[in-house]
C-alpha positions as CSV (number, residue, x, y, z in Angstrom):
1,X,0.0,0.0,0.0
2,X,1.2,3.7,-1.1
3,X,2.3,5.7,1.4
4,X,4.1,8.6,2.9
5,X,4.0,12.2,4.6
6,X,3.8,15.4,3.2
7,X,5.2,18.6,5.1
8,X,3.6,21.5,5.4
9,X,6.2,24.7,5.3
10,X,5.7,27.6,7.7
11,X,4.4,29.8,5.3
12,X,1.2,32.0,6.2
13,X,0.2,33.6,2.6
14,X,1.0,33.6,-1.1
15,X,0.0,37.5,-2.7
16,X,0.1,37.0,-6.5
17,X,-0.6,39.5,-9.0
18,X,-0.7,42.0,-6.8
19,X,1.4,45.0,-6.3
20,X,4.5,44.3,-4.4
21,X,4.6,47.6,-2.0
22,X,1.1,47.0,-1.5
23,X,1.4,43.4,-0.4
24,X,4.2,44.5,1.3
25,X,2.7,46.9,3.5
26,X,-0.1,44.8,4.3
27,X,2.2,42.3,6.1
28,X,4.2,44.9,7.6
29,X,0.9,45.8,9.1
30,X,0.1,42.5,10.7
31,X,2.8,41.8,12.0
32,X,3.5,45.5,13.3
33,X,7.2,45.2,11.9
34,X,8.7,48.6,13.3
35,X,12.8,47.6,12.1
36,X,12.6,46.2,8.2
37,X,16.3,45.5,6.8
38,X,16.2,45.0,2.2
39,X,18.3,42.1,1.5
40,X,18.9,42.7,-2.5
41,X,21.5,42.2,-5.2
42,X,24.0,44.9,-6.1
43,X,22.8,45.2,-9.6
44,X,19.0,45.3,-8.3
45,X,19.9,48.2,-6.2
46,X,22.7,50.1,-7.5
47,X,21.3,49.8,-11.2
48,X,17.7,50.2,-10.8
49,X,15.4,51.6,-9.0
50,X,13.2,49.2,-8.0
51,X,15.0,49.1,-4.6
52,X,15.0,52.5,-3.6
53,X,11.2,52.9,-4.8
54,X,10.4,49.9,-2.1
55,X,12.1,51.5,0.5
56,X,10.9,55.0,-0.1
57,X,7.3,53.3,0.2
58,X,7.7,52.0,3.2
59,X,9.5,55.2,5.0
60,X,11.0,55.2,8.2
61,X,10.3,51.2,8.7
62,X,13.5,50.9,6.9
63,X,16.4,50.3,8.9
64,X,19.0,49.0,6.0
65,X,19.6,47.9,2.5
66,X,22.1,44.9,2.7
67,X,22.8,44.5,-1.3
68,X,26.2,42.4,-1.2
69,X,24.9,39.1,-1.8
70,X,27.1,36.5,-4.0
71,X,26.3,33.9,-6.8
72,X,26.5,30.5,-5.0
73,X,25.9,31.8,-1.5
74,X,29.8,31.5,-0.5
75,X,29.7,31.3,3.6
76,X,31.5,34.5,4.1
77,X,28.4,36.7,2.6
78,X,25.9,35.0,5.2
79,X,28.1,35.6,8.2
80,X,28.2,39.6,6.0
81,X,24.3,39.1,6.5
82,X,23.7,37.8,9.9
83,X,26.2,40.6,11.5
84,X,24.2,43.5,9.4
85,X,21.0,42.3,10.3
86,X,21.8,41.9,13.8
87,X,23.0,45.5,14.2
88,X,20.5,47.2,12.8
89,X,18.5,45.1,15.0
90,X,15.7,43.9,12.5
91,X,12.5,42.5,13.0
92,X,11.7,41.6,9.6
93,X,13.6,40.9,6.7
94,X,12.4,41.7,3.0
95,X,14.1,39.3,0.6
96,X,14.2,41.0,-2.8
97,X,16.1,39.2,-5.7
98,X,16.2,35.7,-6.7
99,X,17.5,32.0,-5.2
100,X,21.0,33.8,-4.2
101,X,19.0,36.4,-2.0
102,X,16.7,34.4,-0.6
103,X,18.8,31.5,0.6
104,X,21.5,33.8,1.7
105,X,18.8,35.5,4.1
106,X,18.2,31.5,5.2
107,X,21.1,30.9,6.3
108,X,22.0,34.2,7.7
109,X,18.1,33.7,10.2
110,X,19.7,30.3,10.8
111,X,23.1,32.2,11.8
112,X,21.3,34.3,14.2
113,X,18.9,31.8,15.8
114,X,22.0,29.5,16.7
115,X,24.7,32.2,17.3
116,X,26.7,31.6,14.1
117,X,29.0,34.3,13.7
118,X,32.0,32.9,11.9
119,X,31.9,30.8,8.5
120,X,33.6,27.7,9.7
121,X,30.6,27.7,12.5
122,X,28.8,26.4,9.4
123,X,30.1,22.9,9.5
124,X,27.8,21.4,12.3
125,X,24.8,22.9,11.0
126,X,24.9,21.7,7.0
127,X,23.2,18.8,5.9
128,X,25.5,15.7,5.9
129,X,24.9,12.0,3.9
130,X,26.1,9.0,6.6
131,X,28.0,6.4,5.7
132,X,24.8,4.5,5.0
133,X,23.4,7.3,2.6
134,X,21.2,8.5,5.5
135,X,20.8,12.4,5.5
136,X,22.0,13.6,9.4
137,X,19.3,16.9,9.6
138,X,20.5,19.5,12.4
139,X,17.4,20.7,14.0
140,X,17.6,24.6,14.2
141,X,16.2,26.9,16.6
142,X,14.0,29.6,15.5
143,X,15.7,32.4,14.4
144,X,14.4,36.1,15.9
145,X,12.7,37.4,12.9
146,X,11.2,36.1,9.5
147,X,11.1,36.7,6.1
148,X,9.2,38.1,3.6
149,X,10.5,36.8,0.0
150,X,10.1,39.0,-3.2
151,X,11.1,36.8,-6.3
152,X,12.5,38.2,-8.9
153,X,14.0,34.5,-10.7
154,X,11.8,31.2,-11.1
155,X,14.2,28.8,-9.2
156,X,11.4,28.7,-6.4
157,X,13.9,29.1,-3.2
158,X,11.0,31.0,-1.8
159,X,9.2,28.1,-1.3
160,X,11.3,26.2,0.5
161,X,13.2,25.9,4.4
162,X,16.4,24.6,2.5
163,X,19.2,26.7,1.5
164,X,22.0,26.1,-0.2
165,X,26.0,27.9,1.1
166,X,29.0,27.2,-1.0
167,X,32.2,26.4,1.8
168,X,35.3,28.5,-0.2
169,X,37.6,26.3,0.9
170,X,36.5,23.1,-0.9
171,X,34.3,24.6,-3.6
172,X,31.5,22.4,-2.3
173,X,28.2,23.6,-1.7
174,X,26.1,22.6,1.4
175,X,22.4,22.4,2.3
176,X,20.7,23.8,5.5
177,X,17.3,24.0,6.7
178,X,15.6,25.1,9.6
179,X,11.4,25.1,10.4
180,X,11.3,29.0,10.5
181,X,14.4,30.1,8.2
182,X,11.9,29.9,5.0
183,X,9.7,32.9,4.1
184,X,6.5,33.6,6.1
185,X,5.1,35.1,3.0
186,X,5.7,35.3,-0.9
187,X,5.0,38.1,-3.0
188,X,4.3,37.3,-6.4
189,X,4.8,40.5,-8.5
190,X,5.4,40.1,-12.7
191,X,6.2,43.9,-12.3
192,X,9.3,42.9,-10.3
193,X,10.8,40.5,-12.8
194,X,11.4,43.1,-15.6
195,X,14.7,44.0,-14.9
196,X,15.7,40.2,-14.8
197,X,17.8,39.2,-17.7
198,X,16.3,36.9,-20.1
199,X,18.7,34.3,-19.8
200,X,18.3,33.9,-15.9
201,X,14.7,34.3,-16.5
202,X,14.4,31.3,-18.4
203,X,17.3,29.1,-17.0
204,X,15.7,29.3,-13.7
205,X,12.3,28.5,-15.8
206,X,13.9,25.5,-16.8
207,X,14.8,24.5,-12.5
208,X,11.7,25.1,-12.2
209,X,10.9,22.1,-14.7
210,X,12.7,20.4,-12.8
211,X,11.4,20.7,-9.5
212,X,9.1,18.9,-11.1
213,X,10.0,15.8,-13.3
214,X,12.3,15.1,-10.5
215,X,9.7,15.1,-7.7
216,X,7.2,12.8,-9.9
217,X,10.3,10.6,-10.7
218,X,11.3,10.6,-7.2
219,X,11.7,7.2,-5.0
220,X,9.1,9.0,-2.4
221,X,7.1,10.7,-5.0
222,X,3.8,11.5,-3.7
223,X,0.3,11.5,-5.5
224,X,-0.3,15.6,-4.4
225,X,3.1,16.6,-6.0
226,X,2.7,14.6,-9.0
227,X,-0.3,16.6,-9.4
228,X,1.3,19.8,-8.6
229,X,4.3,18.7,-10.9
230,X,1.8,18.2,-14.0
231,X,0.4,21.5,-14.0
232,X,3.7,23.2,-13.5
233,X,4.8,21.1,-16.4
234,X,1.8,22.1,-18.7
235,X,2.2,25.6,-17.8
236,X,5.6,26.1,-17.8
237,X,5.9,24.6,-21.3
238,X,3.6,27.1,-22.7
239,X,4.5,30.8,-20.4
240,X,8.3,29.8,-20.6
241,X,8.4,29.9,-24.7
242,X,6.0,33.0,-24.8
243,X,7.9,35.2,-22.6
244,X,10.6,33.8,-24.6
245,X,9.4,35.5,-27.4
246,X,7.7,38.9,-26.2
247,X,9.7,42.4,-26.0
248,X,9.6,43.4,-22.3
249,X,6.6,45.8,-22.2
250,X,6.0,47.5,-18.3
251,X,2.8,48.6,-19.6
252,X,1.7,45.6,-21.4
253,X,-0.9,43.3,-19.7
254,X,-0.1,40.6,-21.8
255,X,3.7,40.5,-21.0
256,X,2.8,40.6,-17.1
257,X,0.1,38.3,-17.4
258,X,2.7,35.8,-19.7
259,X,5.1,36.2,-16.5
260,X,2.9,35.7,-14.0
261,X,2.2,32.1,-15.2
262,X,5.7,31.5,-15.4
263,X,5.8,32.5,-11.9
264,X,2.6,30.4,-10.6
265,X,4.2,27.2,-12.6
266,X,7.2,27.5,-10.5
267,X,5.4,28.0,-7.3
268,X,3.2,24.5,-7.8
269,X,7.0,23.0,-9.1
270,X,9.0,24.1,-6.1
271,X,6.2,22.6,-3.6
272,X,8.2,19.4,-3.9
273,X,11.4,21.2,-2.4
274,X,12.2,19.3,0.6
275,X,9.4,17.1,0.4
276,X,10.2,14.7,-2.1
277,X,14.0,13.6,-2.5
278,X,15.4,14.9,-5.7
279,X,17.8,13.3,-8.2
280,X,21.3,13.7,-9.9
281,X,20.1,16.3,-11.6
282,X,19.9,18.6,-8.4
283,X,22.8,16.7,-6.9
284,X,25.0,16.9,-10.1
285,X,24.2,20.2,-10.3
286,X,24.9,21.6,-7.3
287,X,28.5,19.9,-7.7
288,X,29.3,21.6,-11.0
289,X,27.8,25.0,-10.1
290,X,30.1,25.3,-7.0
291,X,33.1,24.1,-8.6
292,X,32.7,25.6,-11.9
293,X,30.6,29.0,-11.1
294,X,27.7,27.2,-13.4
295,X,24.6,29.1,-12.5
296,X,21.5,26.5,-11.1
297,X,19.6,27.2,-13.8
298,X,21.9,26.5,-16.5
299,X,23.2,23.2,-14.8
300,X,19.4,21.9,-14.9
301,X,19.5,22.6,-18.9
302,X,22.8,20.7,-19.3
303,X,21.8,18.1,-17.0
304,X,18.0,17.5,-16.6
305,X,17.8,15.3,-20.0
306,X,20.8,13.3,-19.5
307,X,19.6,12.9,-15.8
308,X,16.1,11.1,-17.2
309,X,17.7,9.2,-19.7
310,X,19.6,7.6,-16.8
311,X,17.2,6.7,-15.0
312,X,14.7,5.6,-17.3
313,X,14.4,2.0,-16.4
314,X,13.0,3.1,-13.5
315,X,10.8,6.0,-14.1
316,X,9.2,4.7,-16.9
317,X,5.5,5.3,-15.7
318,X,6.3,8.9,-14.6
319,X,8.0,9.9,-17.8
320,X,5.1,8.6,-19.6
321,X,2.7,11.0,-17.6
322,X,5.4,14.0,-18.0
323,X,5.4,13.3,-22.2
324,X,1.4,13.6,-21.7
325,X,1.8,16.6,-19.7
326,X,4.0,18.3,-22.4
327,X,1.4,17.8,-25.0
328,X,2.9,14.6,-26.8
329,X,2.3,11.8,-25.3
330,X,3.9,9.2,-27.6
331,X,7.4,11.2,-27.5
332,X,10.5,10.8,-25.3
333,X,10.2,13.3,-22.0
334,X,13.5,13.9,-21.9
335,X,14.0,15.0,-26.0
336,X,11.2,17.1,-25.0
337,X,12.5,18.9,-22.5
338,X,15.8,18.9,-24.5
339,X,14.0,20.6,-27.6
340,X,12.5,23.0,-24.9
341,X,15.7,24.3,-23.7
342,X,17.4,24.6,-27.3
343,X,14.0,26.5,-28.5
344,X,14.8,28.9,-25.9
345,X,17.9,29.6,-26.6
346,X,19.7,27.8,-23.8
347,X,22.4,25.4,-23.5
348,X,22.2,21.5,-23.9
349,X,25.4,20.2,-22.7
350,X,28.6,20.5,-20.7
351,X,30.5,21.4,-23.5
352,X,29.0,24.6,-23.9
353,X,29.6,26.2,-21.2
354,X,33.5,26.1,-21.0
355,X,34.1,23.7,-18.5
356,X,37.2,22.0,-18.7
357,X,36.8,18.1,-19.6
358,X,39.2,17.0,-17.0
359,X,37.4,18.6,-14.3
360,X,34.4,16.1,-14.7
361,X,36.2,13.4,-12.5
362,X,36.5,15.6,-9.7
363,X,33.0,16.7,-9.7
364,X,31.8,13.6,-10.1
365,X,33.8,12.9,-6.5
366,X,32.4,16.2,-4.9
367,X,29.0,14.8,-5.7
368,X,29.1,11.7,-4.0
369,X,28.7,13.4,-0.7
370,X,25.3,15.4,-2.1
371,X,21.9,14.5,-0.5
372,X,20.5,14.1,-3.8
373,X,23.2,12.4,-5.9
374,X,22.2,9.7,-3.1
375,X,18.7,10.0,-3.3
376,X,18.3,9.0,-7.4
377,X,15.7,6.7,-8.2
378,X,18.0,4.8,-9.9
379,X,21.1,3.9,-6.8
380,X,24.3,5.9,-7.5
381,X,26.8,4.3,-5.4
382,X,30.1,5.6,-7.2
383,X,31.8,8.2,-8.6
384,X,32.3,6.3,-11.7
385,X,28.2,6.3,-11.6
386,X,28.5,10.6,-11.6
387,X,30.9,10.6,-13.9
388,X,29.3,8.3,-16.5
389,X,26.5,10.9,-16.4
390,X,28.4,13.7,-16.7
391,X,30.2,12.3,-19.7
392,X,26.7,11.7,-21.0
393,X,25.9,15.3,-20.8
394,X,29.2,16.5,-22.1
């Protein structure tokens, strides 16, 4: 008999389509927030003004703009964080940006609930794979404030309690999670996504897929995720390649509406972070990202196909549904979602991306200590295992 438990995150509302400020302000309210610290990228604030416009809304509330977040979360810009937001004494903290951003703010909540204040303080509190291939999950305290998450990307870190560091000194990036370091609310806004580069834009469309072909192929995949995952699918497919196409127009409904349902199919995707347990495609990419400065996004386009070729043996029912869900049902999923990627313009394989072919054996040995290279439906015992895949997608 089927079955298995789903986890509920801490996360009181989901505003879509809505103003930001305006949904903003609204939770400020509730939760009489008096000390609000911005937590933004460089280029968001110092290049735009969609920052400064925020914080001029919400007046005097603001205590601080911290905009020196980092590509791969390396350790020494959440300890950055956690020191900022603890002098300015903040009592909630407005996550504006995409997955960098929002996982750095993670961390840094984790940082303060447990006293971090140093990077190498990071080691005890990561999540580790045993001997066995059993994930060791610190349990974290909860931190003194929360967040409120603005996305500007579609990798979906919003919805989730797991965020992901890099440690500098290996080049390996870690996992934490703790009950209360995710968002309390998200703030779906298409308005907000403008100044997001095309490229990131769609890459992190293409996480978002998958979130979820690797939660329906997952070993504990779950019959309310592979629903979830189905729509995301469907409407991902159709958003992703007509935002593709559309000039970015502020004052064109269309274009916001055509982003806004990119944005809703990564929300229903990203409902399987953490709740389902994710392939090599995750796993595999989180090696090469840290060790080559590969962008998530991009390592699901050079990865995600190879990854479901791999394991098709045994994911042949969910691959079937996935084909169906893409509109042709009699069609390979992963040349699908292959021809998907190279229609928008994105790269396909390793090679591309100028990754040096030697380093593939020592990614393929970083990944054999990921939670998800261990988790693949199909058993990855080896580093030989990683690094047959990654030739595959070379």
């Amino acid at each position: 008999m089927k079955s298995g438990v789903f986890n509920f995150l801490a996360l009181d509302r989901v505003h879509f389509g809505v103003p930001a400020a305006e949904a903003l302000q609204q939770e400020i309210a509730q939760r009489a927030s008096e000390r609000v610290v911005i937590v933004t990228s460089r280029t968001l604030n110092r290049t735009t003004s969609v920052v400064t416009t925020l914080a001029h809304t919400l007046g005097n509330l603001v205590v601080g703009i911290f905009d020196q977040c980092v590509e791969h979360t390396p350790r020494d810009s959440v300890i950055a964080l956690a020191a900022f937001l603890r002098e300015a004494r903040a009592d909630l903290v407005v996550s504006l940006g995409g997955g960098t951003v929002i996982d750095t703010v993670k961390i840094a909540l984790l940082c303060l609930a447990e006293g971090v204040d140093h990077a190498d303080a990071l080691d005890q509190w990561h999540l580790k794979v045993n001997p066995d291939g059993t994930l060791r999950v610190p349990i974290v305290a909860a931190p003194p404030c929360r967040q409120i998450a603005i996305p500007t990307t579609l990798s979906g870190a919003e919805f989730s309690d797991l965020g992901g560091a890099t440690d500098t000194r290996t080049g390996t990036k870690h996992g934490f999670t703790g009950r209360f370091i995710g968002p309390v609310a998200v703030i779906l806004d298409p308005a907000m996504t403008l100044h997001t580069p095309e490229r990131l834009w769609l890459s992190t469309g293409i996480r978002a897929v998958d979130h979820a072909v690797e939660a329906m192929c997952a070993r504990n995949a779950q019959p309310f995720l592979d629903a979830l995952g189905l729509r995301a699918l469907k409407q991902l497919a159709g958003s992703l390649a007509r935002v593709g196409s559309q000039a970015i127009d502020p004052s064109c409904h269309e274009s916001l509406q055509g982003r806004l349902d990119c944005q809703i199919g990564a929300w229903l995707a990203a409902m399987s972070i953490r709740r389902a347990d994710y392939g090599a495609s995750h796993g595999l990419g989180h090696a090469l990202g840290a060790d080559a400065g590969v962008p998530h996004g991009i390592t699901s386009c050079v990865l995600l196909p190879t990854v479901m070729r791999y394991n098709a043996e045994v994911c042949a029912g969910p691959l079937v549904e996935i084909s169906a869900a893409l509109g042709h049902p009699d069609q390979s999923a992963a040349d699908l979602i292959e021809a998907l990627i190279s229609r928008l313009g994105l790269p396909t394989c390793i090679s591309e991306l100028g990754v040096g072919r030697e380093r593939l054996a020592v990614i393929a040995e970083k990944a054999m200590g990921n939670p998800f290279v261990r988790s693949n439906p199909r058993p990855i015992q080896s580093p030989a295992q990683t690094l047959e895949i990654l030739e595959r997608a070379w």
